[in-house]
C-alpha positions in Angstrom: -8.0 -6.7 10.9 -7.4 -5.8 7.2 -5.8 -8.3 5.3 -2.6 -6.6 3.0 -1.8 -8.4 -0.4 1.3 -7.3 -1.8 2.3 -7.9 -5.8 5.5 -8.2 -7.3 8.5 -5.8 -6.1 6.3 -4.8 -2.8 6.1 -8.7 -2.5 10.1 -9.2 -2.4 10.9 -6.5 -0.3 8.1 -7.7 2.6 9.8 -11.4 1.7 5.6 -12.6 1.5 3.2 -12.1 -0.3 0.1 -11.2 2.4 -0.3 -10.2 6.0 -2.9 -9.0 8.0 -2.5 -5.9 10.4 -5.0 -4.4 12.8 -5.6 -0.5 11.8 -8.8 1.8 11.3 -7.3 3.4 8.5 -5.6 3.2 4.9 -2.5 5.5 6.1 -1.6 3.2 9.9 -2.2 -0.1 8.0 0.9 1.2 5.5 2.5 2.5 8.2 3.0 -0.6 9.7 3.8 -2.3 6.6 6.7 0.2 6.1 7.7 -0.9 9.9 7.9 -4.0 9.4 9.5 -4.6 6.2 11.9 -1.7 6.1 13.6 1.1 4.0 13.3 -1.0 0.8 9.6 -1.7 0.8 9.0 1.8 2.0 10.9 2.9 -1.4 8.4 0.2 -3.4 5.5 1.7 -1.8 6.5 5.3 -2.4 6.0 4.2 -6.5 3.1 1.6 -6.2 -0.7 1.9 -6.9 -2.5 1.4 -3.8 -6.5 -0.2 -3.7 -8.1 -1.0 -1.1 -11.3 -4.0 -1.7 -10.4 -3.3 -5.7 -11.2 0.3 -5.9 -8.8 3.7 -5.4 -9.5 4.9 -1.9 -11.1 8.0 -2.2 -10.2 9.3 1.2 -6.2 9.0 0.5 -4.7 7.7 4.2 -8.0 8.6 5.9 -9.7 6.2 4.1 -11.3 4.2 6.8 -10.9 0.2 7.1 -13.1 -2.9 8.1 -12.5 -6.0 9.0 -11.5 -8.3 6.2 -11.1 -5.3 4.6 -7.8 -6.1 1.5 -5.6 -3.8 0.9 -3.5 -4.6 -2.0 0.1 -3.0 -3.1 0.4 -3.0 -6.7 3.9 -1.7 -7.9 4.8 -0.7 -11.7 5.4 -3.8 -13.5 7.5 -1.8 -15.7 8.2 1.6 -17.7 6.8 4.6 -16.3 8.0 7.2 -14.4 9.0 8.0 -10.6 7.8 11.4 -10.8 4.6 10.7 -11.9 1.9 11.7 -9.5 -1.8 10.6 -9.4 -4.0 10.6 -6.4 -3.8 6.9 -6.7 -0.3 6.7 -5.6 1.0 6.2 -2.2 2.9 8.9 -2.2 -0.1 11.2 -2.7 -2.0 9.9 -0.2 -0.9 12.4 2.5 -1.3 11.7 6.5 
């Protein structure tokens, strides 16, 4: 199982700060995530930075996982913009 930290906004949405949940890759951990903590958190996640063991995942939702694998959700603090698209945000990460 990978183990998900979640920072800030992502953190208050989920209503804790880490879980762990039992997926093979990047895209069915957040999956999950977004199942089990609802509309809001999905809407957090769609504008967060997502890393997985520190680093970008290079793979986007194929990116494969481990166990003890973390997976951390790492909204904007502040500032920025929603359109805004770089492959190291959720929503680029495709299925």
């Amino acid at each position: 199982m990978a183990r998900l930290r979640l920072f800030a906004r992502a953190r208050d949405e989920a209503g804790r700060a880490d879980d762990t949940i039992d997926a093979t890759t990047l895209g069915a951990l957040l999956d999950e995530a977004c199942a089990r903590y609802g509309v809001e958190f999905t809407r957090v996640l769609a504008r967060s930075r997502v890393w997985v063991n520190g680093e970008e995942p290079g793979a986007g939702a194929a990116t494969p996982l481990r166990t003890n694998d973390e997976v951390a959700v790492l909204p904007p603090v502040s500032g920025g913009s929603d359109s805004e698209a770089t492959s190291s945000r959720v929503g680029s990460l495709g299925a």
